[in-house]
C-alpha positions as CSV (number, residue, x, y, z in Angstrom):
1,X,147.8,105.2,73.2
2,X,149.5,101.8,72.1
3,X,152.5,99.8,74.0
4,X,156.0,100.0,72.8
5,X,155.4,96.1,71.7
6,X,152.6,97.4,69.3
7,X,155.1,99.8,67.6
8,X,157.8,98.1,67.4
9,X,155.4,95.2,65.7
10,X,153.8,97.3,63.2
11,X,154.2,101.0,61.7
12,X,156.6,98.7,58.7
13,X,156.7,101.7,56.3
14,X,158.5,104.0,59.3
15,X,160.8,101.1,60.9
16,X,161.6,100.0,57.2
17,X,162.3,103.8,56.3
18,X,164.7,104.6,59.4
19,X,166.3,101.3,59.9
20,X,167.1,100.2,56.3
21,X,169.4,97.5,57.1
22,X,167.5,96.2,59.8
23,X,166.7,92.8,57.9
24,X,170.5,92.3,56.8
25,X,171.6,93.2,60.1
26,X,169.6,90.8,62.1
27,X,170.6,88.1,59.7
28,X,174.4,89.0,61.0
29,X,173.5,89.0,63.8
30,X,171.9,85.2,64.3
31,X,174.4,83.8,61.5
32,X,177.4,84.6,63.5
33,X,177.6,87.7,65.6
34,X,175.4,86.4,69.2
35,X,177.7,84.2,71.8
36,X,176.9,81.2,72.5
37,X,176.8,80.9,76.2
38,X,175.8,77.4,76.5
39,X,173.8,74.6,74.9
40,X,170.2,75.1,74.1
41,X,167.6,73.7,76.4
42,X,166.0,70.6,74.7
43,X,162.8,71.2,73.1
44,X,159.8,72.0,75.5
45,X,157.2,68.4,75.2
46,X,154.4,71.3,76.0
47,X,155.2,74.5,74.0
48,X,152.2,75.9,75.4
49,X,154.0,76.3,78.7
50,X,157.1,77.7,77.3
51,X,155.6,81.5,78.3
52,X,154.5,80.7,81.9
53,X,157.7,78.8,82.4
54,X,159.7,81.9,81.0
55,X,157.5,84.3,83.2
56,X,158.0,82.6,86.7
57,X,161.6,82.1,86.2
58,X,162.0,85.6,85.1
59,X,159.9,86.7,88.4
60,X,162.2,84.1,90.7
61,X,165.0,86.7,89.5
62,X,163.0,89.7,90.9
63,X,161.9,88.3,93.9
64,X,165.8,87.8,94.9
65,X,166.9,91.0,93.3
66,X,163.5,92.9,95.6
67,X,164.9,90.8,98.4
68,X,161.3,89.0,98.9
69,X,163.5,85.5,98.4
70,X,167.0,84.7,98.7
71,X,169.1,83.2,96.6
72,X,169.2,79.9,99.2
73,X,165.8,80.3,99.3
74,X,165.6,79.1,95.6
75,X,168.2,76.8,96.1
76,X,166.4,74.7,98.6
77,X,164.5,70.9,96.6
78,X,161.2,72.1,98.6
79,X,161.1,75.8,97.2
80,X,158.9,74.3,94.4
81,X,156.3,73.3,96.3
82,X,156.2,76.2,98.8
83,X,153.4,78.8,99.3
84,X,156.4,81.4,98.1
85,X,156.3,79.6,94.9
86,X,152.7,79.1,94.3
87,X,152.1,82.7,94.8
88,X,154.6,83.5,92.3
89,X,153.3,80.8,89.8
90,X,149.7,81.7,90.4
91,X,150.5,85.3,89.6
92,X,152.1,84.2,86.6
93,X,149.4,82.8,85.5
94,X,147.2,85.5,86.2
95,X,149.6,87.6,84.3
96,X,149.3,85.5,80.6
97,X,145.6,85.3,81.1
98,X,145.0,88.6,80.2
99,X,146.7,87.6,77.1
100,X,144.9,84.9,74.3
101,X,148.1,82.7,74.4
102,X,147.4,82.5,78.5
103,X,144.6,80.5,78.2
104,X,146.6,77.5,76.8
105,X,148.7,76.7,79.5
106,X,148.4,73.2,80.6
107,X,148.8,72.7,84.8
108,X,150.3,71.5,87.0
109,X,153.7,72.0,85.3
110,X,155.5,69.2,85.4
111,X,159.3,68.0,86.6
112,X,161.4,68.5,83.3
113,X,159.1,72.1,83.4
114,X,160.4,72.8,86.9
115,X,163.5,72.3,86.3
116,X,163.7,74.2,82.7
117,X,162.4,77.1,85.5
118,X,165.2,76.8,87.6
119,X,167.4,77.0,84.5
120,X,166.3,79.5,83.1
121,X,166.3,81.4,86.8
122,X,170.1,80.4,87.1
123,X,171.3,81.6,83.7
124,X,169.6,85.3,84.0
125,X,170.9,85.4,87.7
126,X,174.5,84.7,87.2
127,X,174.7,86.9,83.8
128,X,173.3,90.2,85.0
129,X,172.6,89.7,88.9
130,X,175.6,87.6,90.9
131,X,178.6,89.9,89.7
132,X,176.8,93.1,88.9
133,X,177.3,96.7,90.9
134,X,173.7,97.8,89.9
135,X,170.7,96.1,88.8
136,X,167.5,97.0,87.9
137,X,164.7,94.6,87.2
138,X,161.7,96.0,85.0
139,X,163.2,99.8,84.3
140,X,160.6,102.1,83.8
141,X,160.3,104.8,80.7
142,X,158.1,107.0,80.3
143,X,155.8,107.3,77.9
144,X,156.4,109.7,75.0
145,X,154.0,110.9,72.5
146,X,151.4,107.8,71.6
147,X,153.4,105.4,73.3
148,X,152.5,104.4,76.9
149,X,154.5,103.8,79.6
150,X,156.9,100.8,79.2
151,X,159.4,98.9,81.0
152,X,162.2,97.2,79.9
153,X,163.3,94.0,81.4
154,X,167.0,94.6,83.4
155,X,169.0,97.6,83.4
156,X,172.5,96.8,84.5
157,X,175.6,98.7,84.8
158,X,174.8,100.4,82.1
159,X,173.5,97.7,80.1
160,X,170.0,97.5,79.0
161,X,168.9,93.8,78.4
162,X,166.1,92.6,76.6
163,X,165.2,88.9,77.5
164,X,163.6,86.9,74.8
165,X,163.4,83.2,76.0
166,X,161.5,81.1,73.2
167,X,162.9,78.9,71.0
168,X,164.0,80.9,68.5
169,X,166.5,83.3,67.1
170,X,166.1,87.6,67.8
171,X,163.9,88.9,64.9
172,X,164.0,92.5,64.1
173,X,161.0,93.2,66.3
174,X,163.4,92.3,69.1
175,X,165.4,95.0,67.8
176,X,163.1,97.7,67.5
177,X,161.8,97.1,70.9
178,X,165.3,97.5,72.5
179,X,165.8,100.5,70.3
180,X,162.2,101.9,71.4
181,X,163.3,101.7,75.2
182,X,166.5,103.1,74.1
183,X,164.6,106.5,72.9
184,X,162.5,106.7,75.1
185,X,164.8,106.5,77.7
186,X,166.7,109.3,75.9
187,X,163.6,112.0,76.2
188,X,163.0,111.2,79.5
189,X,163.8,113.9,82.2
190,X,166.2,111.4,84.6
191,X,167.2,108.7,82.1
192,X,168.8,106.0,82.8
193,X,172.4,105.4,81.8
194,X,172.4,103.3,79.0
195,X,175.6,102.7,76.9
196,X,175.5,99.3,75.5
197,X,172.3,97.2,74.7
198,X,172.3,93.1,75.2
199,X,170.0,90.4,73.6
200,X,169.5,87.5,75.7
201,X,168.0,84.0,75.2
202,X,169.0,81.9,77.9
203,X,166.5,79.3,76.3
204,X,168.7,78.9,73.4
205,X,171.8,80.0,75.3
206,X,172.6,82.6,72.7
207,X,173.3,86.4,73.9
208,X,174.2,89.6,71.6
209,X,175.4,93.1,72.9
210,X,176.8,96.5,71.4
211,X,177.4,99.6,72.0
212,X,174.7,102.3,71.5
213,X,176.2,104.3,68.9
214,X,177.3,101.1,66.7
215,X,174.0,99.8,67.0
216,X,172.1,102.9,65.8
217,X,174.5,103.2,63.3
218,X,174.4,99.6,61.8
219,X,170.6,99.7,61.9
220,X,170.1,103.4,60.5
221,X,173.7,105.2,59.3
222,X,172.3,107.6,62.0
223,X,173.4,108.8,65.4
224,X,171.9,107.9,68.6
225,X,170.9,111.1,68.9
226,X,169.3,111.5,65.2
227,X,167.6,108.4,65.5
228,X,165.8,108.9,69.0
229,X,164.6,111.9,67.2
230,X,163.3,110.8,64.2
231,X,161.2,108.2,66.5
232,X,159.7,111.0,69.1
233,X,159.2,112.8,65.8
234,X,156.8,110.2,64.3
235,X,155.4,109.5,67.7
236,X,154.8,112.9,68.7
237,X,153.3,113.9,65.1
238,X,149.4,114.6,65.2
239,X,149.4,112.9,62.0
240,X,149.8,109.5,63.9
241,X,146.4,109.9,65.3
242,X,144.6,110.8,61.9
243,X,146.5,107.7,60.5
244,X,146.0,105.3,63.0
245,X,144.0,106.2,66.3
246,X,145.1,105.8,69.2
């Protein structure tokens, strides 16, 4: 079994064979097509914290959405150096260290770090949390095939977003991923409604949505529905495991 972030990083002769204009569409895409929301953030003095900054302020947002903090809570100038947020940071460290980039974090973060946490917290609260009807934080899809269990990162009024907060532009693995969500979503016995799909950086300030069908069509020439298939089909095939084990 692999993650949905494994296939959507490698299996190049499938994703290149079903999504033939992926590469021309994601330049499109970052030379013109995203919104700019706001400025970027200035460039992180420790890029090594950039991840552990982007994971606590992404868990600040589902501690308020869960209701475990409130949105004053956050607010307050001693939140950051409360028990609430050490627990969160802590487990956010806990979280990267099972991953080889985790053990470069440099700690105790410092103010201009806090404070890019609290932005970041801000911009992915007001844009899918303050004025939403529904909101899910961390959908869950089942697995399908060789792929594992995966969650997504919000799910809101019919919007799936896919948060990528390093300083960079959306790559086409950011693409497949969403698009891997997408069909898996699509096999699963209560799917979620999903209708448009939404790329958002708030470290660079840039966002890009669409609608399903336009987005499986500018990536393949194929429907929603023929493109989910074609991706259980590969996943599903017992030829995946001869190929490359599982």
């Amino acid at each position: 079994m692999i993650s949905e972030i494994t296939f959507s990083k490698k299996f190049t002769a499938f994703w290149n064979q079903i999504l033939p204009n992926s590469k021309n569409y994601i330049r499109l895409i970052n030379a013109g097509l995203t919104e700019r929301v706001y400025e970027p953030l200035t460039p992180a003095r420790r890029k090594n914290n950039i991840a552990l900054i982007n994971v606590i302020s992404f868990e600040l947002v589902k501690a308020v959405v869960e209701r475990k903090l409130t949105i004053d809570d956050v607010s307050e100038k001693y939140f950051f150096k409360s028990d609430e947020f050490k627990f969160i940071s802590d487990s956010s460290v806990s979280f990267l260290s099972k991953f080889s980039y985790g053990n470069e974090v440099e700690l105790p973060l410092d103010s201009d770090e806090i404070n890019e946490v609290l932005v970041l917290y801000k911009a992915i609260y007001s844009r899918y949390v303050a004025n939403s009807k529904t909101v899910q934080v961390e959908p869950e899809f089942s697995g399908c095939g060789f792929i594992n269990q995966a969650n997504g990162d919000i799910a809101c009024d019919g919007t799936l977003i896919e948060l990528k907060s390093g300083e960079r532009n959306f790559s086409v693995m950011d693409l497949r991923q969403t698009l891997t969500y997408c069909a898996l979503n699509h096999f699963m016995k209560a799917p979620l409604i999903i209708e448009k799909i939404e790329l958002f950086n708030p470290r660079m300030g840039i966002a890009y949505s669409e609608d399903i069908e336009s987005f499986c069509q500018n990536l393949s020439a194929l429907s929603s529905r023929e493109l989910f298939s074609e991706i259980q089909n590969f996943i599903t095939d017992i030829n995946f495991v001869e190929e490359y084990g599982t």
